[in-house]
C-alpha positions in Angstrom: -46.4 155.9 -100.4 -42.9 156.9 -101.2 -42.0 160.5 -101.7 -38.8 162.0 -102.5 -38.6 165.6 -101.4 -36.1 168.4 -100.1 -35.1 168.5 -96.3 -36.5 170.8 -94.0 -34.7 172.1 -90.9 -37.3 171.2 -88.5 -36.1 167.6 -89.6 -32.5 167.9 -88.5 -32.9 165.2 -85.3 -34.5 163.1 -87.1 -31.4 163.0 -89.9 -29.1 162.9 -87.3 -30.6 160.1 -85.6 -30.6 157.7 -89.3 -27.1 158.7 -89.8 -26.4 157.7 -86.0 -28.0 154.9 -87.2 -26.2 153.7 -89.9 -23.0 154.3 -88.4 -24.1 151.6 -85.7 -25.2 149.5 -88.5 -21.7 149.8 -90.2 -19.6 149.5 -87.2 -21.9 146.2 -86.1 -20.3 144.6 -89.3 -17.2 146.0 -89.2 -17.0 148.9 -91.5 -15.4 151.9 -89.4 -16.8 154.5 -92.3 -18.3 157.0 -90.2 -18.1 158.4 -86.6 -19.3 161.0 -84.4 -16.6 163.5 -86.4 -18.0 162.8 -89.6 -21.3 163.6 -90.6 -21.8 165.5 -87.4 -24.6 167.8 -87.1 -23.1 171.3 -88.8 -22.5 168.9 -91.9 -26.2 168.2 -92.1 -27.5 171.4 -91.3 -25.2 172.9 -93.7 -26.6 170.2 -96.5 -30.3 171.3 -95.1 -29.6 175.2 -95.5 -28.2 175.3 -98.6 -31.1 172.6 -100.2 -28.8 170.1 -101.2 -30.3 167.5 -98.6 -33.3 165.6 -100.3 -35.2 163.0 -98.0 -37.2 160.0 -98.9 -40.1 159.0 -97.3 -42.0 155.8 -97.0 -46.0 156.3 -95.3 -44.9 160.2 -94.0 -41.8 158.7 -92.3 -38.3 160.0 -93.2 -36.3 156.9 -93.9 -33.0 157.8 -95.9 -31.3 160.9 -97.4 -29.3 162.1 -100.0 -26.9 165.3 -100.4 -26.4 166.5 -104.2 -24.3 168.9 -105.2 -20.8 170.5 -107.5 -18.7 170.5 -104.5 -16.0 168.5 -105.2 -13.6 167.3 -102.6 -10.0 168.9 -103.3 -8.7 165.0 -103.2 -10.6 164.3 -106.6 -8.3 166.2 -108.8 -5.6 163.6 -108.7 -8.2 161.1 -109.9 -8.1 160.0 -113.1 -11.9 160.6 -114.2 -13.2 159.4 -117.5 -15.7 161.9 -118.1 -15.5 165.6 -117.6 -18.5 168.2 -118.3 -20.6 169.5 -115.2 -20.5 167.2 -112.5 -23.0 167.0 -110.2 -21.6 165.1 -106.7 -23.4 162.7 -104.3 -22.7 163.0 -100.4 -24.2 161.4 -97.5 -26.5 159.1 -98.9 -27.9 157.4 -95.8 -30.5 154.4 -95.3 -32.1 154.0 -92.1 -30.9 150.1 -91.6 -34.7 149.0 -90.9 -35.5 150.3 -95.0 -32.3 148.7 -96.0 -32.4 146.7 -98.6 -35.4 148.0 -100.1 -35.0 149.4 -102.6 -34.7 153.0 -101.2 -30.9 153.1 -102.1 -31.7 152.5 -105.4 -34.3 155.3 -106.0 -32.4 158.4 -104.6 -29.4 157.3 -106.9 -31.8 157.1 -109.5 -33.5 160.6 -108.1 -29.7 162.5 -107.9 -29.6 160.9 -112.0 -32.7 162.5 -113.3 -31.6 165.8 -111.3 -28.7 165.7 -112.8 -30.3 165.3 -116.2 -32.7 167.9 -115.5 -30.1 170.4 -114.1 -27.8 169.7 -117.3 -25.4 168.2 -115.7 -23.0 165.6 -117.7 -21.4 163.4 -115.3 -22.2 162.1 -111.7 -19.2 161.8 -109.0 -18.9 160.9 -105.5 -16.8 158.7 -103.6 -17.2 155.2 -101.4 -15.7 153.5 -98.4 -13.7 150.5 -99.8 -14.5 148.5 -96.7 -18.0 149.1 -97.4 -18.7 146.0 -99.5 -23.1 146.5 -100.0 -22.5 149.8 -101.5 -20.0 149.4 -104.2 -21.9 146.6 -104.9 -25.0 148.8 -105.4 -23.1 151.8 -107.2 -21.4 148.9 -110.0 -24.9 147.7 -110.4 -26.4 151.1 -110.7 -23.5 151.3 -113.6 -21.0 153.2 -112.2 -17.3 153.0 -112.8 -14.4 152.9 -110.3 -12.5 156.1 -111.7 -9.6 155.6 -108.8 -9.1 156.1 -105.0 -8.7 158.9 -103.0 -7.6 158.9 -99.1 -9.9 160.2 -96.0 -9.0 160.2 -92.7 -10.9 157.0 -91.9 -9.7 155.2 -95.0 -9.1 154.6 -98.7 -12.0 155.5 -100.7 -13.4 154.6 -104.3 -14.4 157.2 -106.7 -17.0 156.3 -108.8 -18.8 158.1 -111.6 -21.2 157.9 -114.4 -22.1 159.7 -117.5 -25.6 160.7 -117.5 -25.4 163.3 -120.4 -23.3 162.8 -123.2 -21.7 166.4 -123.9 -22.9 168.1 -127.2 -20.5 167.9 -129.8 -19.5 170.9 -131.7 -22.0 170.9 -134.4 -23.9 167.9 -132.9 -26.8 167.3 -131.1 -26.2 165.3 -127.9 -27.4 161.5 -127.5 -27.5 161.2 -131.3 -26.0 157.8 -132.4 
């Protein structure tokens, strides 16, 4: 059974562990996204505490992670986003690599989208390696547009984002065509 839930503290080595990982995974094909600076441990507890961290679960084991929130990084306002409205922002999303490919990618992307429905959000943001080939991939798929790049300290970035809601129109009901 799969189960998408919120992460508990008790859970913290285990989410360290999958994001140690995946930053094995990635550096085994030569993608130098992550490290021990970045997500460290305070990143994920902080994502835990506040219940922004949502896990997914396949049989009662934790095998990936999400972290969805409003915080933008202060490098996104010299992108040039299509949409505006609420935005609701996707961090750390994090496959163990033996449930890669699997689908489980797929389904918190789609989780973060009906949370942001549900929440009345408008727009979805978040930003991707650009040496990290297997997710842009996935997030143009999923339908999300490249808005622009921004710089981190390990690289150049994509921003992506998608419009989930379509604002209400003065006057106008939203999603009425």
């Amino acid at each position: 059974m799969i189960l998408i839930r919120p992460a508990k503290m008790t859970e913290l080595d285990t989410l360290l562990d999958i994001v140690q990982a995946a930053t094995r995974h990635m550096e085994a094909k030569g993608i130098h996204q992550w490290d021990d600076i970045y997500p460290d441990r305070a990143i994920l507890q902080s994502d835990v505490d506040s219940q922004h961290m949502h896990v997914i679960e396949v049989d009662g084991r934790i095998v990936g992670m999400i972290s969805i929130n409003d915080s933008q990084s202060p490098e996104y306002q010299d992108v040039k986003w299509q949409y505006s409205g609420r935005v609701l922002v996707i961090h750390r999303l994090t496959i163990d690599p033996s449930h890669q490919r699997q689908g489980m990618a797929t389904r918190l992307m789609d989780f973060a989208e009906k949370t942001a429905e549900k929440q009345g959000y408008e727009t979805i943001r978040f930003d991707a390696f650009t040496q990290n080939p297997g997710a842009t991939a996935l997030y143009e798929h999923l339908g999300y547009e490249k808005a622009g790049t921004v710089r981190f300290r390990k690289g150049v970035f994509f921003c992506f984002e998608k419009q989930v809601k379509k604002p209400v129109a003065e006057g106008g009901l939203a999603g009425r065509s």
